[in-house]
C-alpha positions as CSV (number, residue, x, y, z in Angstrom):
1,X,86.5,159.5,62.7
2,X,85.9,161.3,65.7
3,X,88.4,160.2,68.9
4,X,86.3,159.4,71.9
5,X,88.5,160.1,75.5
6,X,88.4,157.1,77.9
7,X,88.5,158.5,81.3
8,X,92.4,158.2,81.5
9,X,92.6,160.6,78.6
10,X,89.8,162.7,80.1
11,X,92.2,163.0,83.4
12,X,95.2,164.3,81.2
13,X,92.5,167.0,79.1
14,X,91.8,168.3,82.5
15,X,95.1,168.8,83.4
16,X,96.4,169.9,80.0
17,X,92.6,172.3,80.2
18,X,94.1,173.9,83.5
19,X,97.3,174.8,82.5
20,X,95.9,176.3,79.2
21,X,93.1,178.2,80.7
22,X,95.6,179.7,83.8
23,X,98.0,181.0,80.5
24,X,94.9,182.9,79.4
25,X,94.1,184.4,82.5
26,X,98.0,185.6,83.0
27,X,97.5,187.1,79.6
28,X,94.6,188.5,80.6
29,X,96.2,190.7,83.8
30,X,98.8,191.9,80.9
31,X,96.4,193.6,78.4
32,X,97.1,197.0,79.7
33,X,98.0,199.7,78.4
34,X,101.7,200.2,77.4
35,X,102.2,196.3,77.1
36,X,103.2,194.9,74.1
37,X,102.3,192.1,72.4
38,X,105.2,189.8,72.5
39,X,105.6,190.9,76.2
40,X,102.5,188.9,76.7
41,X,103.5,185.9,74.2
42,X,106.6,185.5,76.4
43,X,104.6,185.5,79.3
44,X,102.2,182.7,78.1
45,X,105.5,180.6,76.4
46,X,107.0,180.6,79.9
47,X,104.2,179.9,82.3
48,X,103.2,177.1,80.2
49,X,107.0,175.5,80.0
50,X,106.8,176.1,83.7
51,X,103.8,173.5,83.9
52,X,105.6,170.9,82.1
53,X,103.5,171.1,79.2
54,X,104.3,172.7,75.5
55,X,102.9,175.6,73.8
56,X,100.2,173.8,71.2
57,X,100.5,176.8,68.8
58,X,104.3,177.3,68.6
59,X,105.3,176.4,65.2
60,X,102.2,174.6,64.6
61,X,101.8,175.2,60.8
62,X,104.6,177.4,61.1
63,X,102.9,179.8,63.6
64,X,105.6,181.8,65.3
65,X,104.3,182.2,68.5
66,X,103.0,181.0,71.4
67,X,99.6,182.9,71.8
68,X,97.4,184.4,68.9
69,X,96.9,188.2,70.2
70,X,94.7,189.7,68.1
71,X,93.9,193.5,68.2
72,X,90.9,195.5,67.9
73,X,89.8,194.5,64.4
74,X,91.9,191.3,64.0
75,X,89.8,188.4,64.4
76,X,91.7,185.0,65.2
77,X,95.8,184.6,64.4
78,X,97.5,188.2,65.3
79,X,101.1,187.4,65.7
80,X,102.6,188.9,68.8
81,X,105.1,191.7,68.1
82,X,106.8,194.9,69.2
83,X,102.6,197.0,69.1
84,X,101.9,198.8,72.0
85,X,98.7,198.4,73.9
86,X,96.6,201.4,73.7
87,X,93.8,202.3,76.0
88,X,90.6,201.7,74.3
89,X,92.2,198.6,72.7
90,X,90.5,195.2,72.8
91,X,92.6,192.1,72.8
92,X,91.9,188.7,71.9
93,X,93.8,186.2,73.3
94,X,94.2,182.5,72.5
95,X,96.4,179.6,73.6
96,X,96.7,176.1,73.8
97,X,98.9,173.9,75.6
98,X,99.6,170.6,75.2
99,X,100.5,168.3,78.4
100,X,100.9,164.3,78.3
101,X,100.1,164.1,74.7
102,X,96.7,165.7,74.8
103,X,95.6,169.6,73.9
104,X,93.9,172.3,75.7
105,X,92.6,174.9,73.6
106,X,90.7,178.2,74.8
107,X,90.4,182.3,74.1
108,X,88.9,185.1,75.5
109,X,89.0,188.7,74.7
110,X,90.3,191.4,76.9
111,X,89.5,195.0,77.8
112,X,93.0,197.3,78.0
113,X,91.8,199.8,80.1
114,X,88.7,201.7,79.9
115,X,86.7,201.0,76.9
116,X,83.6,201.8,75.0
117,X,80.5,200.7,75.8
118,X,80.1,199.2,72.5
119,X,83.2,197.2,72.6
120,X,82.3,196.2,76.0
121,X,78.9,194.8,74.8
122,X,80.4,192.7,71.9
123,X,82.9,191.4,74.6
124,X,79.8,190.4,76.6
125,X,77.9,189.2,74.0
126,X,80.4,186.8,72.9
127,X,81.0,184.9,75.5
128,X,77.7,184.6,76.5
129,X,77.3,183.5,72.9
130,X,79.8,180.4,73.8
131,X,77.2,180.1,77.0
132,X,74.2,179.4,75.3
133,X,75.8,177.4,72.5
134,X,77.4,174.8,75.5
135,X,73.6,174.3,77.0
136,X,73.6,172.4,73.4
137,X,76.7,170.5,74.1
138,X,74.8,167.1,75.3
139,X,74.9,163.6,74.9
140,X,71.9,162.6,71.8
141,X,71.8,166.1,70.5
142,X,73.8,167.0,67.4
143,X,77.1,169.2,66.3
144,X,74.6,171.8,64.9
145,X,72.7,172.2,67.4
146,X,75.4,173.9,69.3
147,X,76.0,176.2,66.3
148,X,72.5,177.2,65.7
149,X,72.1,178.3,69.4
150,X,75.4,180.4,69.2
151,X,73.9,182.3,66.0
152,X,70.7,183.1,66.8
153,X,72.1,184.4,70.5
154,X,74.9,186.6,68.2
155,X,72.2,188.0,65.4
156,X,69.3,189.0,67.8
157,X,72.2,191.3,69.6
158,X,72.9,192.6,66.2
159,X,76.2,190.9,65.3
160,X,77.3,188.6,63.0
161,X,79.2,185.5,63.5
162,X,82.5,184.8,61.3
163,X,82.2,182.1,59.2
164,X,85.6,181.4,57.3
165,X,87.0,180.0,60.6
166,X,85.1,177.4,63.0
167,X,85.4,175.5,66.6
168,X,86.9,171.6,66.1
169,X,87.5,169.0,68.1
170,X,90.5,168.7,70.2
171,X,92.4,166.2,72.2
172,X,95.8,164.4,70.7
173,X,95.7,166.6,68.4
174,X,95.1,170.0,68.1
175,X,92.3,170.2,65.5
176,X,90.4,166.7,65.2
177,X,86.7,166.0,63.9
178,X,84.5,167.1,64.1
179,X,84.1,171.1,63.0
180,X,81.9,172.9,64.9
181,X,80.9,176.0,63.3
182,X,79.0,179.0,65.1
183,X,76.4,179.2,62.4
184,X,73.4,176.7,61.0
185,X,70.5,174.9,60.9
186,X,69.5,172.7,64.2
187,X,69.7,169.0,63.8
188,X,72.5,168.4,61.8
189,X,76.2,166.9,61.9
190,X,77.4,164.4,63.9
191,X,75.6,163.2,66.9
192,X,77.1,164.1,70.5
193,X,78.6,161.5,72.5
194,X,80.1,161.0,75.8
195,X,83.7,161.3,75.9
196,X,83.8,163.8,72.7
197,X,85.9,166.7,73.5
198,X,85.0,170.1,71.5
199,X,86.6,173.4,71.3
200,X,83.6,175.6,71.0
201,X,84.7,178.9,69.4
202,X,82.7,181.9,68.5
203,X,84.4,184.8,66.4
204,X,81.8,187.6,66.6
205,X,81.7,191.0,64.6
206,X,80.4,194.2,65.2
207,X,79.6,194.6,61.2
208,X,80.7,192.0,58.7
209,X,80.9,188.8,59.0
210,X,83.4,188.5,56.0
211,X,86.8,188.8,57.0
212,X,90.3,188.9,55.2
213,X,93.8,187.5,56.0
214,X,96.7,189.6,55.4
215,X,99.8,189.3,53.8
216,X,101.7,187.2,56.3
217,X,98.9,184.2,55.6
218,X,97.8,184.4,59.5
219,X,97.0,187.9,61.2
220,X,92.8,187.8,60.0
221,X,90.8,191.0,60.1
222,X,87.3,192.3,59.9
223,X,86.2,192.9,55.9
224,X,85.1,196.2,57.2
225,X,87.5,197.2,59.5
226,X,84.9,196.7,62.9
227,X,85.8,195.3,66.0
228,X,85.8,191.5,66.3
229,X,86.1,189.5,69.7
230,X,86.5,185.3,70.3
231,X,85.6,183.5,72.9
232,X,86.5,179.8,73.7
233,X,86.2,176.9,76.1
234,X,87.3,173.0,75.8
235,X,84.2,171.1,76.5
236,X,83.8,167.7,77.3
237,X,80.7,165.7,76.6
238,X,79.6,163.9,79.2
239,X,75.8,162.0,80.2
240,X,74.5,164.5,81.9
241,X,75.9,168.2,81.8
242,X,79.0,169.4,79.8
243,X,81.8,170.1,81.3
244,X,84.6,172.5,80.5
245,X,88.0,171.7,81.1
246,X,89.5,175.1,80.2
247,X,89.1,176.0,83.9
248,X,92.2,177.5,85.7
249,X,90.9,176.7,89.4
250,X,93.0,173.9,91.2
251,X,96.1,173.8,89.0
């Protein structure tokens, strides 16, 4: 069953979308060099407390932080520690923050410092990736459609798109029907309604798209040890364009 938002539920995703997308940017500003990791989790864990709202991923399947921030090769699910930010490094941030009973949910990935030109193009190309998969995200067209526009955008820039993990819905709670992966065939999957709310999510490598989970059952890495960067938005459907709620202006 897919949970379609009345417009007072709409009002509290856009709130809740704020709060979570302004914790991304602060985390953003941090990824420098010399930062650590947890620095930045703390960071997140109090500027979203400060909102009046409650970190989504904070124990959420036992996750022990507040923000995944995952490093270089790490994919989705690095748990923030005592590692030092190098230059060179790229960091992938996500968070979600949960405000009035409802989620937001969104990523990005970060440049620490100056970076390659390489790693800068996956950067790019992934959240453009998110870009031309949302153009899809439209009352009458269907679930797939959004993840066959983010997969032919990734492959014809000569990445591959992970698999193993996939964009959801999002609202009460933090993952809800339906999945939305970032790979398949147009025309299939649920048909898109108004008042859907989807967290669109693509996990792009730079070789691979296989990847594998370590030890600790979270922190998940490239199969090949490449780069991988993750790019996210809440997105509302609506009857004319989509609209993204993971937007930091106005809070």
């Amino acid at each position: 069953m897919i949970p379609i938002k009345n417009e007072r539920e709409i009002a509290i995703m856009r709130q809740a979308g704020k709060i979570t997308a302004a914790a991304r940017a602060l985390a953003g500003e941090m990824v420098k060099p010399g930062a650590t990791t947890a620095q930045i989790d703390k960071a997140v864990h109090d500027f979203i407390v400060s909102h009046g709202a409650t970190p989504s991923f904070l124990n959420y399947a036992g996750f022990p932080a507040s923000a995944c921030i995952s490093v270089n090769n790490t994919v989705i699910h690095g748990i923030p520690d005592s590692r030092v930010l190098k230059e060179g490094d790229i960091v992938s941030v996500d968070v979600g923050a949960k405000w009035k009973g409802f989620h937001g949910d969104c990523a990005a990935t970060f440049a620490c410092g100056e970076i390659s030109q390489a790693a800068q193009r996956l950067i790019d190309v992934t959240k453009q990736s998110f870009f031309e998969g949302v153009k899809f995200a439209r009352q009458g067209l269907r679930v797939s459609d959004i993840s066959h526009a983010v997969q032919t955008y990734v492959e014809a820039n000569g990445y591959s798109v992970v698999r193993a993990f996939i964009g959801h819905g999002v609202g009460q709670n933090l993952h809800e029907e339906p999945e939305v992966p970032n790979f398949g065939s147009p025309g299939r999957g649920p048909r898109l309604v108004r008042g859907m709310t989807l967290a669109i999510e693509p996990m792009v490598n730079a070789g691979t798209h296989e990847v594998r989970i370590l030890a600790d059952k979270w922190t998940t890495v490239t199969a090949d040890g490449k780069l991988s960067a993750h790019y996210e938005n809440t997105v509302l459907i609506t009857d004319g364009e989509p609209e993204i709620l993971t937007v930091a202006e106005g809070l």
